[in-house]
N, C-alpha and C positions, 0 to 999 in steps of 0.2 A: 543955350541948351537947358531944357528945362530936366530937373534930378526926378526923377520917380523909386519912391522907395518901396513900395507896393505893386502889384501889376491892378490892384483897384484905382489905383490913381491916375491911371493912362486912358487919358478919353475916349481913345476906341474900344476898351476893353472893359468899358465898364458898365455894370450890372450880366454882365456876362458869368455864368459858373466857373469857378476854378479849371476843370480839367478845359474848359474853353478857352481861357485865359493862355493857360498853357501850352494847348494847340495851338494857337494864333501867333504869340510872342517866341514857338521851337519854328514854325512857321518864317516869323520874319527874321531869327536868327539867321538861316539858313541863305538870306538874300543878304547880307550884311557883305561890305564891300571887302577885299584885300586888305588895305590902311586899317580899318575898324575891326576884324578880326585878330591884327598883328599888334595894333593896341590893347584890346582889352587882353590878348596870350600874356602879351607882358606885362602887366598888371597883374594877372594872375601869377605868374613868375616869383613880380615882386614880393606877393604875400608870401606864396609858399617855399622859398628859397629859406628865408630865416628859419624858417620853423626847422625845417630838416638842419639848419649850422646850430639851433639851441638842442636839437635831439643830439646833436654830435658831444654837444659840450656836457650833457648828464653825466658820464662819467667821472667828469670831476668837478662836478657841481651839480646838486640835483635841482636847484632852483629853476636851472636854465629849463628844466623839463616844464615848470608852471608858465615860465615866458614863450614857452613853444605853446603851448595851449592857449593862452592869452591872445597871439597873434595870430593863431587858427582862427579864434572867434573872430575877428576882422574880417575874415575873408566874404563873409554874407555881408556883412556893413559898410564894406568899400566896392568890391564888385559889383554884385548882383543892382545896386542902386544907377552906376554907369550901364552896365547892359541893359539895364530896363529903358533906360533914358536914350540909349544907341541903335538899338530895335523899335523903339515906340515911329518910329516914322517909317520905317518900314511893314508895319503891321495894317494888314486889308481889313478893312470892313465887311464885314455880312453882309452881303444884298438882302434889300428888302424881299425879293422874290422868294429867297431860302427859309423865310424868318415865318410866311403865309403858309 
């Protein structure tokens, strides 16, 4: 399985506009099997669980509040790269007729 970190780097989606991009790829979300929707929930899970047990711990340590943020930012750099990569073969082409 090839990682797409961009939706420019998925070869159906490319040179296409942004909000195309993002129609096409909320498009084949939507076709995304059982298995591959119940993996990537948990996955998301895994990032945001921590974040809410270091918001818990601020109280007696305000550090934990910069570790909850820390691991927030993750969430676009570990996720978003597997769903683009899990959707990319799902995602339909433009017919040439549409494009005339």
């Amino acid at each position: 399985m090839t990682f797409y970190f961009s939706t420019r780097n998925i070869p159906a989606l490319q040179g296409l506009p942004l909000a195309e991009r993002a129609r096409l790829l909320d498009q084949a979300s939507k076709r995304l099997s059982v298995p591959e929707k119940t993996l990537l929930n948990v996955l998301k899970l895994l990032v945001i669980v921590p974040v809410f047990a270091f918001i818990l711990q601020t109280a007696t340590n305000w550090t934990s509040l910069l570790w909850a943020f820390v691991v927030f930012l993750f969430y676009p750099l570990v996720i978003k790269p597997i769903q683009y990569s899990i959707c990319a073969k799902y995602i339909v082409q433009p017919s040439s007729k549409e494009n005339e």
